[in-house]
N, CA, C and O atoms as a DFTB+ gen file, in Angstrom:
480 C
 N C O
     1  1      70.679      36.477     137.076
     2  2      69.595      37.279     136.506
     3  2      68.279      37.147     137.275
     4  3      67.364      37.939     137.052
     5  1      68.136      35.939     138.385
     6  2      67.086      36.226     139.019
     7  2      67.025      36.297     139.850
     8  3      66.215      35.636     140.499
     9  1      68.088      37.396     140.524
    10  2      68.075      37.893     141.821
    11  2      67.798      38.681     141.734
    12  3      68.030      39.366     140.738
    13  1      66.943      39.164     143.008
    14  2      65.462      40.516     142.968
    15  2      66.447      41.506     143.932
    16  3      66.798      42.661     143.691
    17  1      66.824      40.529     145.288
    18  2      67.248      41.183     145.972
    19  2      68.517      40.623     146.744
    20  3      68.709      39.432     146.498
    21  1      69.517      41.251     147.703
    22  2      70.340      40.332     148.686
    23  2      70.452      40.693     150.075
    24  3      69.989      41.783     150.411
    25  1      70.928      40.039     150.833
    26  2      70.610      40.278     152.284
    27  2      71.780      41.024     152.810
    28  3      72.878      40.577     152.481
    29  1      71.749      42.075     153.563
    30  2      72.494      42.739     153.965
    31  2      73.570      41.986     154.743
    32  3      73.238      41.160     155.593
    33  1      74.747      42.226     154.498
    34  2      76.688      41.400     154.769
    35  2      76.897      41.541     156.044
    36  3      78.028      41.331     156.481
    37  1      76.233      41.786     156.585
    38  2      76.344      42.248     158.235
    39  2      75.530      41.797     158.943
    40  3      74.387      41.764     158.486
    41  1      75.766      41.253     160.368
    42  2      74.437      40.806     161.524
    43  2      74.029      41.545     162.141
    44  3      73.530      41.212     163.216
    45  1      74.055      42.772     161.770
    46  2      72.870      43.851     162.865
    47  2      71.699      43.833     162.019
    48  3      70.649      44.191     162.551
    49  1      71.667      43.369     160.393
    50  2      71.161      43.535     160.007
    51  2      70.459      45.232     159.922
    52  3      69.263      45.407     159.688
    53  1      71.155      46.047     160.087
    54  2      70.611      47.695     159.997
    55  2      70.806      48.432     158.876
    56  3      71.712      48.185     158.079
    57  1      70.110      49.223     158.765
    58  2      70.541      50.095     156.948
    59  2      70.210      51.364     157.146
    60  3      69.155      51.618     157.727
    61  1      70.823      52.101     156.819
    62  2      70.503      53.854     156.804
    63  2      69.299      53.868     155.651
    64  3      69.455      53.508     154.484
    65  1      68.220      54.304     156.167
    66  2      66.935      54.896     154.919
    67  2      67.130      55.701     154.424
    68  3      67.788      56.365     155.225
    69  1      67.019      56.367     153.353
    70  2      67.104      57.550     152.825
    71  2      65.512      58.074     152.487
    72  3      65.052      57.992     151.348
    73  1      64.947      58.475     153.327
    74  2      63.860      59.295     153.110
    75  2      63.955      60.797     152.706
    76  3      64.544      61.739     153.235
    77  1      63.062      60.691     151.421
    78  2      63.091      61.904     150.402
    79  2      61.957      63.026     151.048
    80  3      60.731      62.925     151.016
    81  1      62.501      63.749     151.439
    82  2      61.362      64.609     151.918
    83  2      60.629      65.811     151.287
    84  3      61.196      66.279     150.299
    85  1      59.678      66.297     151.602
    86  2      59.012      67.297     150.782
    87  2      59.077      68.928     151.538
    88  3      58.396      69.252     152.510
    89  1      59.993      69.752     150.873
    90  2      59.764      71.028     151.403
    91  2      58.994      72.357     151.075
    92  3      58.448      72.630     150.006
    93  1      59.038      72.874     151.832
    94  2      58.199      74.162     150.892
    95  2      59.663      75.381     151.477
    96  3      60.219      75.410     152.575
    97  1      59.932      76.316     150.145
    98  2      60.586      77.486     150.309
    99  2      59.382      78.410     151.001
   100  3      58.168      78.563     150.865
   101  1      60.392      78.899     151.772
   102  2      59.677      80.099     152.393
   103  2      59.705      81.309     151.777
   104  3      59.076      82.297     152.155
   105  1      60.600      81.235     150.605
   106  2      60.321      82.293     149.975
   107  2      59.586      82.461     148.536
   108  3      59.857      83.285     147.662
   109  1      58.515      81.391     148.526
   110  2      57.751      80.687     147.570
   111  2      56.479      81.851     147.652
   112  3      55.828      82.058     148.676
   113  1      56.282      82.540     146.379
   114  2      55.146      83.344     146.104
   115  2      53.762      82.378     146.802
   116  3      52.872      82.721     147.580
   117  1      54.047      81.094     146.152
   118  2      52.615      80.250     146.373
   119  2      53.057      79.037     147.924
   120  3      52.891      77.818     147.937
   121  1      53.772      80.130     149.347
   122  2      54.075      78.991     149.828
   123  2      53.418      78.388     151.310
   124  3      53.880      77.734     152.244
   125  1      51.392      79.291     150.815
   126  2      50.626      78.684     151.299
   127  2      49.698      77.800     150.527
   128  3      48.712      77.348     151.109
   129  1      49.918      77.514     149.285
   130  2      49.660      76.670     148.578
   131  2      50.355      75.059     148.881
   132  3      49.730      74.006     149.010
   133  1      52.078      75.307     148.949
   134  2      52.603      74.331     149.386
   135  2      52.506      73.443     150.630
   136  3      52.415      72.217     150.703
   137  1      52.550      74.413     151.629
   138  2      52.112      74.020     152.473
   139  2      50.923      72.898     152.709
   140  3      51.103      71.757     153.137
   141  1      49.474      73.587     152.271
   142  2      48.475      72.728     152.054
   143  2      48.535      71.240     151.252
   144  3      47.935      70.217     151.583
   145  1      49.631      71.466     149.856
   146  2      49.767      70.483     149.424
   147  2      50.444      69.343     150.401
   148  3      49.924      68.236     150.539
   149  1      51.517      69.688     150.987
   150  2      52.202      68.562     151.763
   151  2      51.692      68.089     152.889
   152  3      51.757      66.928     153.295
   153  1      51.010      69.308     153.556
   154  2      49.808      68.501     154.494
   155  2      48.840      67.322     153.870
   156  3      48.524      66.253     154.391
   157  1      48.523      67.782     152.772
   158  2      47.551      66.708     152.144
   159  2      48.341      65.083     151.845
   160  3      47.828      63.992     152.096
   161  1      49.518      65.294     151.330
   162  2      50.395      64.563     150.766
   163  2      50.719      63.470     152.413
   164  3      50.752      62.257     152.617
   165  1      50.842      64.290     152.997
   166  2      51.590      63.272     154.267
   167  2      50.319      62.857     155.308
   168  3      50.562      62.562     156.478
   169  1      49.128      62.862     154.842
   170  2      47.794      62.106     155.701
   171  2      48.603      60.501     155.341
   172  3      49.173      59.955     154.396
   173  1      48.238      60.222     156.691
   174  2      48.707      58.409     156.200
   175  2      47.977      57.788     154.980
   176  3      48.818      57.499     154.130
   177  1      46.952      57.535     154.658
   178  2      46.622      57.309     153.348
   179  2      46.824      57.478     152.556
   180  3      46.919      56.535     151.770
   181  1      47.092      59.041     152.042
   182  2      47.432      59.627     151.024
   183  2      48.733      59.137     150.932
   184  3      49.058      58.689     149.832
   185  1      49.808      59.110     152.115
   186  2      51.250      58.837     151.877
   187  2      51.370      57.439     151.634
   188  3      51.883      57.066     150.579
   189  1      50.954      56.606     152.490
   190  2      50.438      55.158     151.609
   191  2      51.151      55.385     150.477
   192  3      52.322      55.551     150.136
   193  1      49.347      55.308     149.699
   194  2      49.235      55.536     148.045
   195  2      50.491      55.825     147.395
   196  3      50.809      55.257     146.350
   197  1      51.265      56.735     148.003
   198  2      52.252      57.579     147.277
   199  2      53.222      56.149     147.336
   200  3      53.170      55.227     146.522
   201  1      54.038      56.236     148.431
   202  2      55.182      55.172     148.388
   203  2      54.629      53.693     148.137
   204  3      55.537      52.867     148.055
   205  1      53.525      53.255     148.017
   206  2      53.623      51.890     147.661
   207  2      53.422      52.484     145.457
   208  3      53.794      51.823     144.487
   209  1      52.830      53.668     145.463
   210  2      52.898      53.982     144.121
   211  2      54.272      54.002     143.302
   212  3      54.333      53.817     142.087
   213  1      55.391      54.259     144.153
   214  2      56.503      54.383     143.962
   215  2      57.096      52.805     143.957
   216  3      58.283      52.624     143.682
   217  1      56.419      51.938     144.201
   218  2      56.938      50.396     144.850
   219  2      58.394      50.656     145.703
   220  3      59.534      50.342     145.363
   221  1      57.904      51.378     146.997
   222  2      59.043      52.126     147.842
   223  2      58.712      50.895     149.149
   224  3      57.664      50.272     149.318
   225  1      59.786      50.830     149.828
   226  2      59.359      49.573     150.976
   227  2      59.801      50.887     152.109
   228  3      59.580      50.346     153.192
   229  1      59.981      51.398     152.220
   230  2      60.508      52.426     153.494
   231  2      59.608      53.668     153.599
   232  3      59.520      54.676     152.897
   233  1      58.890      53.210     154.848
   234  2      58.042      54.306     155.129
   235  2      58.102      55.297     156.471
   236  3      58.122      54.939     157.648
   237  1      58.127      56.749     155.892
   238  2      58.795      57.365     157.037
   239  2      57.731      57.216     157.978
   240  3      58.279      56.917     159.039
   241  1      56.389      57.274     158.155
   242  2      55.666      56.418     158.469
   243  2      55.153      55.460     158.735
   244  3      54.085      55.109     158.234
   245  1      55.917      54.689     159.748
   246  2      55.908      52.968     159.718
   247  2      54.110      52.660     159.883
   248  3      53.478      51.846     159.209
   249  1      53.783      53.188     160.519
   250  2      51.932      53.133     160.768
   251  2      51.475      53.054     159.325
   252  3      51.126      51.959     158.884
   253  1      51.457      53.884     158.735
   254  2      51.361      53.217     157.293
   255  2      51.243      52.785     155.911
   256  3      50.644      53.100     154.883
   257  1      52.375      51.619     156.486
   258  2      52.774      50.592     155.826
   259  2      51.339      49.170     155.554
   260  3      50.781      48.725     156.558
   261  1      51.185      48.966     155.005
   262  2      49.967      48.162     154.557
   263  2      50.762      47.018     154.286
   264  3      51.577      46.996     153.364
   265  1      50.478      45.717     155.337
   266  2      51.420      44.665     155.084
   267  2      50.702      43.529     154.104
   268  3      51.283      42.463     153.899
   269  1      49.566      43.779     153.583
   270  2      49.217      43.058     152.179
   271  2      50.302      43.357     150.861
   272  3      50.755      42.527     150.073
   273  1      50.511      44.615     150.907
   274  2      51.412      45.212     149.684
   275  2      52.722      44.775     150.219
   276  3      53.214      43.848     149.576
   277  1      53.493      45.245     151.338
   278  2      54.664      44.445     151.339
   279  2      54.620      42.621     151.235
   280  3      55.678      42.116     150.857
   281  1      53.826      41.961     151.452
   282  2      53.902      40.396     151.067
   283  2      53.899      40.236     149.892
   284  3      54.446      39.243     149.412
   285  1      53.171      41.340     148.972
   286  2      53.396      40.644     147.768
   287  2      54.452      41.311     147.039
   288  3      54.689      40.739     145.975
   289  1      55.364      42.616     147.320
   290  2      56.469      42.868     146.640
   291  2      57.312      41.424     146.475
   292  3      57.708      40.789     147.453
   293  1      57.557      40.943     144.878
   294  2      58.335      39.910     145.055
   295  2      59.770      40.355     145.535
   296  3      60.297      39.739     146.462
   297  1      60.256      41.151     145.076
   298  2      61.420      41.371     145.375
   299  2      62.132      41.579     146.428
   300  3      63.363      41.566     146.409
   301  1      61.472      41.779     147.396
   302  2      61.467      42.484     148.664
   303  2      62.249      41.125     149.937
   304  3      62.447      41.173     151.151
   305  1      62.491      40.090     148.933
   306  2      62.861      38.735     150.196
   307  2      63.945      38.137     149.451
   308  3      63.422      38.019     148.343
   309  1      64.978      37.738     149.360
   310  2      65.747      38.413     151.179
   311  2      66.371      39.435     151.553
   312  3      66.900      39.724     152.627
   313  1      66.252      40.086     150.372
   314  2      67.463      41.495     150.711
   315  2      66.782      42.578     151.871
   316  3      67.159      43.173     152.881
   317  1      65.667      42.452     151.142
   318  2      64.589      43.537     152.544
   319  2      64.224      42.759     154.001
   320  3      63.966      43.263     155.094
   321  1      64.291      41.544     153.657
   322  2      63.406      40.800     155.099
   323  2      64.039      40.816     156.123
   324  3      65.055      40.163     156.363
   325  1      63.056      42.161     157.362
   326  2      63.867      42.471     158.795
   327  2      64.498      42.943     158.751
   328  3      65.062      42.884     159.844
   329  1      65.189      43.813     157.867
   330  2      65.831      44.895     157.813
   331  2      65.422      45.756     158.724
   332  3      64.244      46.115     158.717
   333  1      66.619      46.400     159.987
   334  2      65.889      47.557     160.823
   335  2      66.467      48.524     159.883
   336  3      67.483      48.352     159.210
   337  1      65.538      49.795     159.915
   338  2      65.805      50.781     159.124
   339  2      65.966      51.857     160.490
   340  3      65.276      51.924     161.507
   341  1      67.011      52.553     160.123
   342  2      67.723      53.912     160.433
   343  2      67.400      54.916     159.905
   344  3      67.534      54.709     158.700
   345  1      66.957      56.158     160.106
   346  2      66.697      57.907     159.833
   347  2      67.766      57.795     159.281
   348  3      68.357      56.721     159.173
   349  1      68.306      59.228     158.711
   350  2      68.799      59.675     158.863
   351  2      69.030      60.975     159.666
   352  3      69.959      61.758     159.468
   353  1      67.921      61.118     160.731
   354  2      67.736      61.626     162.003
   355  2      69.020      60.755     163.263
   356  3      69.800      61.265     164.066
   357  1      68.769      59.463     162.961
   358  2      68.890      58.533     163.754
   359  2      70.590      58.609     163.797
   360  3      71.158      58.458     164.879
   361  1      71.514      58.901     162.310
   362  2      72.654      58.953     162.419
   363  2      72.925      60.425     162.922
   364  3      73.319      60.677     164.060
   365  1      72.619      61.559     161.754
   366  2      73.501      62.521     161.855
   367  2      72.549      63.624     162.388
   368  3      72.642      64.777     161.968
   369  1      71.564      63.232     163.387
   370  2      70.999      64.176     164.225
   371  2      70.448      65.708     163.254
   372  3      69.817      65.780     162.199
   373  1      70.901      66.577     163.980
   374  2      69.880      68.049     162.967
   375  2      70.476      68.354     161.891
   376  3      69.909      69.025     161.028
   377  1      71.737      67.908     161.759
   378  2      72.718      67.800     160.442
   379  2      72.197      67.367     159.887
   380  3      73.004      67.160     158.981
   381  1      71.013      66.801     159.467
   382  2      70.384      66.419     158.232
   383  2      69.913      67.286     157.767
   384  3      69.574      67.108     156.597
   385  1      69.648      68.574     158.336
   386  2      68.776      70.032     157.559
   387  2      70.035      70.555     156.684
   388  3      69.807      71.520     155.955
   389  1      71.575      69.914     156.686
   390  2      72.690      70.686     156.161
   391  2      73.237      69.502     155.338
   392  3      74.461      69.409     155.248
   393  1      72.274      68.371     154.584
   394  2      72.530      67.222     154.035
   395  2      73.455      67.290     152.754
   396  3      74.390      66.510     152.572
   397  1      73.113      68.263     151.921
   398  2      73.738      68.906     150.928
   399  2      75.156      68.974     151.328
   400  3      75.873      68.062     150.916
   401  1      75.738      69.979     152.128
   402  2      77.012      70.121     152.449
   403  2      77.394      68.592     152.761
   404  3      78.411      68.074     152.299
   405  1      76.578      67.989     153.503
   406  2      77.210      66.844     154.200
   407  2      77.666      65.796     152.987
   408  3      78.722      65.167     153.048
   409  1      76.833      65.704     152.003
   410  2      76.833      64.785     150.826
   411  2      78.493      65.519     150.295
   412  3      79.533      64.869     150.186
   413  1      78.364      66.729     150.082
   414  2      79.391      67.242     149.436
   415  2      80.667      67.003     149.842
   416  3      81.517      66.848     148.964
   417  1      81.114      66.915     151.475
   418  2      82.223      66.633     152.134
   419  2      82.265      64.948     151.809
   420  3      83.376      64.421     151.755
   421  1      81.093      64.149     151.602
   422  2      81.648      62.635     151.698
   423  2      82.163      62.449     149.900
   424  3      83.082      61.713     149.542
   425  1      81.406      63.214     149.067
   426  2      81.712      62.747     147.608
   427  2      82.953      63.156     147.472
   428  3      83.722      62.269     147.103
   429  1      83.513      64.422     147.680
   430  2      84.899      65.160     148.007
   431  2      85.712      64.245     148.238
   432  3      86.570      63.949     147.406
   433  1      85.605      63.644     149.367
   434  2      86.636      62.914     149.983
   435  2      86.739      60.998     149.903
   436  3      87.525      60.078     150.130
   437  1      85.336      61.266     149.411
   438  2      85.176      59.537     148.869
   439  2      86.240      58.880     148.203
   440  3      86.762      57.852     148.636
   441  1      86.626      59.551     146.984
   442  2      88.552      58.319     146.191
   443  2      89.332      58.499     147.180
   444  3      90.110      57.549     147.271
   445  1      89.507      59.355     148.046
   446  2      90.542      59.126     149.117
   447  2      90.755      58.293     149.430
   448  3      91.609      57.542     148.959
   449  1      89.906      58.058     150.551
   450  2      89.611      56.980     151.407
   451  2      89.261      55.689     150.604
   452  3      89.546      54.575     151.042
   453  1      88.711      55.860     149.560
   454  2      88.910      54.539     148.688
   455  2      90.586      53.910     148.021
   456  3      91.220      52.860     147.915
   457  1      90.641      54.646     147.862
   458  2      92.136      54.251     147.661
   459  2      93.524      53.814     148.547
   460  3      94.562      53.209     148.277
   461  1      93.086      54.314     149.475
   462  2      93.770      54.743     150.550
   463  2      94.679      55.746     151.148
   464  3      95.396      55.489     152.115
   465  1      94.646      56.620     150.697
   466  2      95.366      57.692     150.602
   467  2      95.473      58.575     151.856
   468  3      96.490      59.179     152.194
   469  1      94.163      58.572     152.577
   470  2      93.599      58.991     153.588
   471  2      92.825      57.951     154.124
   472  3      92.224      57.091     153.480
   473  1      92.894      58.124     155.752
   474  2      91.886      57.830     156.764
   475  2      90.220      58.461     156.402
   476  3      89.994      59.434     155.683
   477  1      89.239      57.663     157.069
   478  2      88.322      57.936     157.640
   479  2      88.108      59.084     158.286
   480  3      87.048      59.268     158.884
C-alpha cells in the first residue's frame, strides 16, 4: 500500500510517452478561435502550469519542465527516476496522425497474441 511507484523491468530503462495532444478541426465554425487558444495553451509557461496542474511528469516540452516541482512529486521515485521517454513520433513515425486506426488494429488483435493463438 505504500508503493507510489516501480521501476521499469528492463535496462534500457525507456518508455513510450503518451502525449495527449490538442487539435483544432478544420472544419470548426470557431476554428480561429481554436487556434488562438492552443497557441496560448502551448507558450512554455502556460504549458508548464497545465501539466504540472495535471501532476503529469512528461513534458512534450522538456524545456519546460520546472525541476523544483519534479523533486517534490513524491511519487515520482523509483518508478519515474531516469526514465528516457520516447514520442510516439519516435516509434511509429507520421502514423501517429492515424493513431486511432492504429489503437484499433492492436486492441483487435491484443487476446490473440495474449493467449497465444497468434504471433506478433
Amino acid at each position: 500500500p505504500l508503493l507510489a511507484s516501480a521501476p521499469i523491468p528492463w535496462s534500457s530503462n525507456k518508455s513510450i510517452a503518451r502525449i495527449h495532444p490538442m487539435m483544432v478541426n478544420a472544419a470548426s465554425p470557431v476554428k480561429d478561435a481554436a487556434i488562438e487558444f492552443v497557441t496560448y495553451m502551448y507558450q512554455p509557461d502556460n504549458y508548464r502550469r497545465m501539466v504540472e496542474g495535471c501532476e503529469d511528469v512528461i513534458f512534450a516540452q522538456p524545456s519546460a519542465a520546472n525541476q523544483e516541482y519534479l523533486d517534490n512529486l513524491h511519487w515520482l521515485k523509483p518508478g519515474f527516476d531516469g526514465v528516457e521517454y520516447l514520442t510516439p513520433f519516435d516509434v511509429v513515425g507520421d502514423f501517429v496522425y492515424n493513431f486511432n486506426e492504429f489503437g484499433q488494429i492492436i486492441i483487435t488483435h491484443f487476446a490473440d497474441v495474449l493467449n497465444g493463438s497468434q504471433s506478433v
